[in-house]
C-alpha positions in Angstrom: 147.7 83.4 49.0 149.7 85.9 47.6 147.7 88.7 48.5 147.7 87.3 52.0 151.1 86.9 52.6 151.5 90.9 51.5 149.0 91.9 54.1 149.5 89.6 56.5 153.3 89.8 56.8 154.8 86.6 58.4 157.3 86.9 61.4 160.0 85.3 58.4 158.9 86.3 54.7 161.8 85.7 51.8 160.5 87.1 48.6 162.6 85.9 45.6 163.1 87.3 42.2 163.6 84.8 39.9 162.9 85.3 36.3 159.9 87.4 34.9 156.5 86.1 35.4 157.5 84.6 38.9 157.2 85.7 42.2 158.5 83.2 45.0 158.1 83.6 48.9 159.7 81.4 51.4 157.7 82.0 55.0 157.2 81.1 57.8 154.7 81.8 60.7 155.9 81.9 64.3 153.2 83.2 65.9 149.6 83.2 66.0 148.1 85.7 63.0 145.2 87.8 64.1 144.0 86.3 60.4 144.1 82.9 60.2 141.3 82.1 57.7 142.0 83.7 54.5 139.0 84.3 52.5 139.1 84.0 48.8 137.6 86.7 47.1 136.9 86.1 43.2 138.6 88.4 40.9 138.7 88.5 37.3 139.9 85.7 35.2 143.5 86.1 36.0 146.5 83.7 33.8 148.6 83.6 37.4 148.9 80.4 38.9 149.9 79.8 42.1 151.5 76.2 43.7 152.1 76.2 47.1 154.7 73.2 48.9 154.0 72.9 52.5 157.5 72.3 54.6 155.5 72.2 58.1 151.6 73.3 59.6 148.5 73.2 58.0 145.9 74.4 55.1 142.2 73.5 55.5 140.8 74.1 52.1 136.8 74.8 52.4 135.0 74.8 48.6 131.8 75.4 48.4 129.5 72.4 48.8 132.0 70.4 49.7 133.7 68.8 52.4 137.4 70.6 53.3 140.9 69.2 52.6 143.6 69.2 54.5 147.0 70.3 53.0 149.7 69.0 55.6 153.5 68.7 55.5 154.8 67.5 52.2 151.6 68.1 49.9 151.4 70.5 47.3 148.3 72.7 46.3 147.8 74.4 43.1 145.0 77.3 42.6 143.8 79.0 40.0 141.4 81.7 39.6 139.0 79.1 38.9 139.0 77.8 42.0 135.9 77.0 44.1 137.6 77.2 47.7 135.7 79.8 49.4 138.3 80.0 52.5 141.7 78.5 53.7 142.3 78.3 57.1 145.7 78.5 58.4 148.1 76.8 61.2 150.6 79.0 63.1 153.2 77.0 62.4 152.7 77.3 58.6 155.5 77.0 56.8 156.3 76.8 53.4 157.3 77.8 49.8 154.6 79.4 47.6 155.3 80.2 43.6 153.3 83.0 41.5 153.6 82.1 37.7 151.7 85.0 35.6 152.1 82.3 32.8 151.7 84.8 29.8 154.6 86.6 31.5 156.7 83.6 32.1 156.4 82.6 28.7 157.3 85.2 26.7 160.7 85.6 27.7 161.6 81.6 29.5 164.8 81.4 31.1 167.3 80.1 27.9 166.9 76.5 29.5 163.5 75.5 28.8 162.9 76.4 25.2 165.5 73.4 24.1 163.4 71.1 26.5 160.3 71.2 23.6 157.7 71.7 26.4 155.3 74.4 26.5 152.4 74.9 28.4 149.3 75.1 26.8 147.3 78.0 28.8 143.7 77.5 27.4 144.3 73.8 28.6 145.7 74.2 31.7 142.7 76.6 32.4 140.2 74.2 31.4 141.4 70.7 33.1 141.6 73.3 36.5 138.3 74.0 35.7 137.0 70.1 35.8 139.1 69.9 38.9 137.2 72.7 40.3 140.3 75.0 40.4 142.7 73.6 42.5 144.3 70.3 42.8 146.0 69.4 45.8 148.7 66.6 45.5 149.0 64.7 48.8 151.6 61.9 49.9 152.5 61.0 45.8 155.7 59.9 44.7 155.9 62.6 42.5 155.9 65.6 45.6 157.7 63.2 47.6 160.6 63.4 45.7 160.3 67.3 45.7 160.5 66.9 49.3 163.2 64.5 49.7 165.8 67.3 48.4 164.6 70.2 51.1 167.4 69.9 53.9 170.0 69.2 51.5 169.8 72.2 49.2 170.5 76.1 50.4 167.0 77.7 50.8 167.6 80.2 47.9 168.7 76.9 45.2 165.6 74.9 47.1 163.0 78.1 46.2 164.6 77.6 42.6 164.3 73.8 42.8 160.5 74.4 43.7 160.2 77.1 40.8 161.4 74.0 38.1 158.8 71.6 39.9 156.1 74.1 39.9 156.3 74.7 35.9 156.8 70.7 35.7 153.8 70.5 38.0 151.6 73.1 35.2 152.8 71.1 32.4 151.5 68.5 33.7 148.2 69.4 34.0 148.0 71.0 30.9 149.2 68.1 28.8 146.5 65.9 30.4 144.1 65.0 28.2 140.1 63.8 29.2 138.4 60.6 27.7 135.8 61.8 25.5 134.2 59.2 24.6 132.8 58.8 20.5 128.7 59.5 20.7 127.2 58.0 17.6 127.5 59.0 14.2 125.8 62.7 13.6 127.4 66.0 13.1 127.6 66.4 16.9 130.4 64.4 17.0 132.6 66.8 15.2 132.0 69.4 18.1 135.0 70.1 19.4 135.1 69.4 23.5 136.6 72.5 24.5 133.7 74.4 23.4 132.1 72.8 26.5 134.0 73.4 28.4 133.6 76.9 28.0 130.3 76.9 29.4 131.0 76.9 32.7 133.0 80.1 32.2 129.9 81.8 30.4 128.1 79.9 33.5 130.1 82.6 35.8 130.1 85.5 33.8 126.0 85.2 33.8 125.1 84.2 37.1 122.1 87.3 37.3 120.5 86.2 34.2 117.6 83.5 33.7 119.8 80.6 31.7 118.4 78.0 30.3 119.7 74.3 28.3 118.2 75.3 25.1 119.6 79.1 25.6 123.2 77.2 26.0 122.6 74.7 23.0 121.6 77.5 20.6 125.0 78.8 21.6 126.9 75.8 20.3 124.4 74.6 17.8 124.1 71.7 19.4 121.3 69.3 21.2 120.4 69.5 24.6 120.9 65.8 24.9 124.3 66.1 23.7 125.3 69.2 25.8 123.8 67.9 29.6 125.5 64.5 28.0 128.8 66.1 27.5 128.6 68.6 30.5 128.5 65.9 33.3 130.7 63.6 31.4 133.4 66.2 32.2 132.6 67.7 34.9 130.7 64.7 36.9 127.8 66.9 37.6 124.6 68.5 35.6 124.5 71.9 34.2 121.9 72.3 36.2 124.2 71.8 40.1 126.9 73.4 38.3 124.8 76.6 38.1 123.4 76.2 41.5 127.2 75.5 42.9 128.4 78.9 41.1 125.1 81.0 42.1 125.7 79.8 45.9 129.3 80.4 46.0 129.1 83.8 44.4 126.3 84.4 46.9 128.5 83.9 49.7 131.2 85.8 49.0 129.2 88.8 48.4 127.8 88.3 51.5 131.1 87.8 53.2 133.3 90.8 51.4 130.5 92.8 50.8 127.6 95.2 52.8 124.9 94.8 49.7 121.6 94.0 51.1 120.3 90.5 51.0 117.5 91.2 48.1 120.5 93.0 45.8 122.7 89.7 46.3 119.5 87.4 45.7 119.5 89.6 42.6 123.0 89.6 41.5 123.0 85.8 41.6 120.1 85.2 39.5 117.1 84.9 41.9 113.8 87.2 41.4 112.8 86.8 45.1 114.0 86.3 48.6 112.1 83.4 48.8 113.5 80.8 46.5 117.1 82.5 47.5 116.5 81.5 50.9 115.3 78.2 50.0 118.5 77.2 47.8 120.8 78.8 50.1 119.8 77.4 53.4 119.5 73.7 52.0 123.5 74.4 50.3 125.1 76.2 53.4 122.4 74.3 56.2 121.6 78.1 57.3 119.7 81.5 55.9 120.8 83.8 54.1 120.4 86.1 57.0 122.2 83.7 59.8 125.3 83.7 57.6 125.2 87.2 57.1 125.3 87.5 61.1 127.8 84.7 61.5 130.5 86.1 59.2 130.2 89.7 61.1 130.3 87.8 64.3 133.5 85.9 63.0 131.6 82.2 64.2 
């Protein structure tokens, strides 16, 4: 959203200066923008976070596969370059508070307040329980934003950007102090493997969509079974390694075809498919069109 907001200057944009590692901009949009649906192009795996707190409008989040979310007044939405939002498509009357935390930054020189709080943030673990989450994780009508909210009318902007700042970082710890329920298998050496380790399949997932992957290619990898690895794999992220590798191949697939001119066969290619045929095939029964069609609709702007 940054990016956006840099491009697509708002009629009122207040960028902030905080502290290093954060970038804050209050804006607001008071007229229609020629580009309202911002598509999310995906870059290499970045350590910024960004947490958005919506004062007024409308966000319609669109992952891939999925149905979209609406993020309306008083929800929050946190993204990562994990995420699996292909698009967000925005009100007019958007209006909000967005916060950039490059957390490496941040955390190398924090504001003299936090250190004496004992909290830290765990980056490899905030990265990977995003990940589950599929990147982003939108907080709508909790107790906890609520009371972020409650405050906005009865602080200046400039102390309620800072206010948001605090919340934001509480917000990351958060998520990185969760922990998942893994539960014990039975007694083998399999049961010492540390769970991290798969979680950072679905990373090697990403960074090898054009190759031919296989279970027992990923076991060998963490000298584990295959039992205990599709076991593991859906037990934290609720589906097979298999649609995980399908989800990733068709999102990446769509964005090339969106932000990119490459011809159809080079894209099939890129994600991991021999021939146009069994491309097609995936990809119409995922996006409910060809490969083609969606090439025409995204020039068209349908």
């Amino acid at each position: 959203m940054i990016e956006y907001l840099r491009s697509n200057a708002p009629a009122y944009t207040k960028w902030i200066n905080i502290m290093p590692g954060v970038r804050v901009c209050q804006f607001k949009l008071t007229e229609l923008s020629e580009k309202r649906l911002l598509t999310l192009q995906k870059y290499e795996s970045s350590d910024t976070f960004e947490v958005f707190f919506c004062l007024c409008g409308q966000i319609t989040a669109m992952p891939a596969g999925m149905e979209s979310q609406k993020i309306e007044k008083h929800h929050i939405l946190v993204l990562s370059d994990a995420s699996d939002l292909l698009s967000l498509k925005i009100s007019q009357d958007l209006h909000g508070i967005l916060v950039a935390i490059d957390l490496p930054s941040f955390q190398q020189d924090p504001p003299s307040l936090l250190p004496s709080s004992g909290l830290s943030i765990d980056l490899y673990r905030l990265k990977s329980n995003l990940a589950v989450q599929h990147g982003s994780v939108a907080l709508c009508n909790r107790c906890w934003s609520q009371a972020v909210f409650d405050l906005w009318g009865y602080l200046p902007d400039d102390m309620f950007c800072r206010y948001c700042v605090f919340k934001a970082l509480e917000l990351l710890y958060i998520l990185s102090a969760k922990s998942f329920r893994m539960e014990r298998l039975t007694t083998g050496p399999e049961n010492q493997q540390n769970p991290q380790t798969i979680l950072r399949i679905r990373l090697y997932l990403e960074t090898h969509l054009s190759e031919k992957i296989t279970i027992a290619d990923l076991s060998r990898m963490l000298s584990v079974s295959p039992t205990y690895l599709k076991t593991e794999f859906r037990r934290i992220y609720g589906i097979s390694v298999h649609r995980c590798l399908i989800d990733l191949r068709m999102r990446k697939a769509g964005e090339l075809i969106l932000c990119t001119n490459r011809p159809l066969y080079k894209i099939a290619q890129d994600v991991g498919y021999e021939g146009m045929s069994q491309f097609s095939v995936v990809f119409k029964k995922y996006y409910g069109t060809t490969p083609g069609q969606f090439k025409k609709m995204s020039k068209t702007g349908i």
